[in-house]
C-alpha positions, 0 to 999 in steps of 0.5 A: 902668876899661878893659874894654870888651866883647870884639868884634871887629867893626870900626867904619864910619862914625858917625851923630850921634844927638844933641847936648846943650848943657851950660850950662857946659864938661865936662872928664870924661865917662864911661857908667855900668856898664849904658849907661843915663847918662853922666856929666859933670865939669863946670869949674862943679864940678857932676856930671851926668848926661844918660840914655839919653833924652837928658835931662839930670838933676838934677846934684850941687854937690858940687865947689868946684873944676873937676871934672877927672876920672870913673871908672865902675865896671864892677860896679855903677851907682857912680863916682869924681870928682876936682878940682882942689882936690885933692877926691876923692869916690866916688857911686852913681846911684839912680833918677836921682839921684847920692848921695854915699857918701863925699867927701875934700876933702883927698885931694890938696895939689893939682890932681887930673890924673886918677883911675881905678878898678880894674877889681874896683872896690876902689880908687881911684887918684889922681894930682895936682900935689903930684906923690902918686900915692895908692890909696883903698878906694870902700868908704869913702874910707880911703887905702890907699897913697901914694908919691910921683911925684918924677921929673915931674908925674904926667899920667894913670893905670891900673891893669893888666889883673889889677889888680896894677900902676899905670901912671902918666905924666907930663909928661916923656913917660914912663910907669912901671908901679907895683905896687900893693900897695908902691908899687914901680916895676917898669919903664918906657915911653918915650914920651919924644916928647910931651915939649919943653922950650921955653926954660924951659916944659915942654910936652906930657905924656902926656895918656891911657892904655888898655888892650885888652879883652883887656889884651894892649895898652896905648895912649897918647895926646898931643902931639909939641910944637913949641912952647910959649906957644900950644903947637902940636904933631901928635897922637901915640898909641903902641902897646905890647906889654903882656906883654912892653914893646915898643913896636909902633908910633907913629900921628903926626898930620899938622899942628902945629895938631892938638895934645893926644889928650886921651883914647882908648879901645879900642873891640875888641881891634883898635881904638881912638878918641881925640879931640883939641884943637888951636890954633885951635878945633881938634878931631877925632875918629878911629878907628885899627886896631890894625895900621894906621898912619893912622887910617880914620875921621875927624870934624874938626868937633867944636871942641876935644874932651876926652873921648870915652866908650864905651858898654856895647856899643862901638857908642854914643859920647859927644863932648864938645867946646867951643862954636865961637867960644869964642876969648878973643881977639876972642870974639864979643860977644853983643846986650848987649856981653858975652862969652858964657860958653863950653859944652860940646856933647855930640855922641852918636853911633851906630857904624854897621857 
């Protein structure tokens, strides 16, 4: 889902509200419809929740693999998971509680990279490393369509503002806009600088998608690499017209060590936030006006963030980042000489006017 609340009030500074530590790391987090929870994958593969008391629930095992991605929907307290044994599944929240409405194991031959909802809450998308972009109803986890991704693997998804196109993009830095009901394509965005092919790796992808409240623009976020192995590269997100396809800018971060934006979200039909993870133990969270070419706000000390959840009004944030001193090379030991298993902090934030 991409639609956020139609305001234009701009973001000031933030106010960190609350810090939750996780007993393992998250890879997902998303509010639920009313604001009331948010919802957390988890590389455990347990799903939980945290509520508006800052509480953390009872969570659901329902994963054997890590739980790469969440999508809430806009229409009732419900959700998709997916993970990277290529299990699909789709949940309600009552009373507190997850319950299963449905679980497919074998929705994918491989990793599960992203899923996403429609914004009527139909259908479930997917996209996985079998390189299969695949449509499910929530009604009941039946598969709908499926084509296939040959060009590259498949890195994020979403689908259009009137529901009748997918935009899916891949490791080669390009996105194309598929329609939904023939799997045909119908055309492209070059995004072509978060791509490197150092020596024989291939490097960068583009790593998220979002579109404005008003479903007038569509961004994308990740990396302009400059090397592999221990990938280093400046954060990119770029900036499209979506009616007519023109790109209308490129924000660019400063530094190599900056790395991925791993998710953004539009936070008005004139703003935006995105989080990102660099090398070593880096991590930011910034805030950029649509028609501006350097982001206003930044925070840079939140270590390695993943994603960033919006709130039901745009004015409550959810962080999740990595523990400091998570560094597997020369990782501090604890008093008993073991290395500690590494966690996510879940930062909460208040946008203040």
């Amino acid at each position: 889902m991409f639609l956020q609340k139609k305001t234009d009030q701009p973001a000031g500074k933030t106010k960190l509200t609350k810090t939750v530590n996780l007993p393992s790391q998250a890879n997902a987090a998303r509010f639920s419809q009313d604001g009331r929870f948010l919802v957390l994958g988890c590389m455990d593969g347990q799903i939980r929740l945290i509520n508006d008391s800052y509480e953390e629930l009872p969570p659901i095992a329902l994963h054997q693999g890590w739980v790469q991605s969440i999508d809430c929907s806009s229409k009732d307290e419900s959700f998709a998971s997916g993970d990277s044994w290529g299990a699909l599944a789709y949940h309600k929240i009552q009373q507190g509680n997850i319950q299963k409405v449905w679980h497919n194991p074998k929705a994918h031959s491989g990793w599960i990279k992203k899923i996403a909802l429609s914004n009527d809450s139909s259908t479930v998308a997917s996209c996985a490393t079998d390189q299969m972009i695949r449509l499910f109803s929530t009604k009941d986890g039946s598969k709908i369509r499926e084509w296939n991704h040959a060009s590259s693997q498949p890195m994020a998804l979403c689908f259009s503002p009137d529901d009748k196109t997918l935009v899916v993009s891949d490791l080669n830095g390009k996105l194309d806009e598929f329609v939904v009901h023939s799997g045909e394509k119908k055309r492209s965005f070059d995004a072509s600088i978060f791509y490197k092919l150092d020596r024989i790796q291939d490097v960068g992808g583009v790593r998220s998608i979002a579109f404005s409240p008003d479903g007038n623009l569509m961004a994308c976020g990740g990396c302009k690499p400059s090397t592999g192995g221990f990938v280093q590269g400046m954060t990119i997100i770029k900036i499209f017209d979506w009616n007519s396809g023109k790109e209308l800018k490129t924000v660019q971060g400063s530094s190599d060590n900056d790395g991925f934006v791993h998710d953004l979200r539009f936070l008005n039909t004139k703003e935006l936030v995105a989080v990102s993870s660099g090398q070593p133990g880096n991590g930011k969270l910034f805030f950029l006006k649509v028609e501006e070419n350097q982001p206003y706000h930044t925070v840079s000390n939140y270590p390695n963030c993943h994603p960033v959840a919006v709130g039901k009004d745009a004015k409550k944030l959810a962080i999740v980042a990595t523990n400091s001193n998570s560094s597997g090379n020369g990782k501090v030991l604890d008093k008993e000489k073991k290395y500690p298993s590494n966690f996510s902090p879940v930062h909460f934030l208040e946008l203040l006017s």
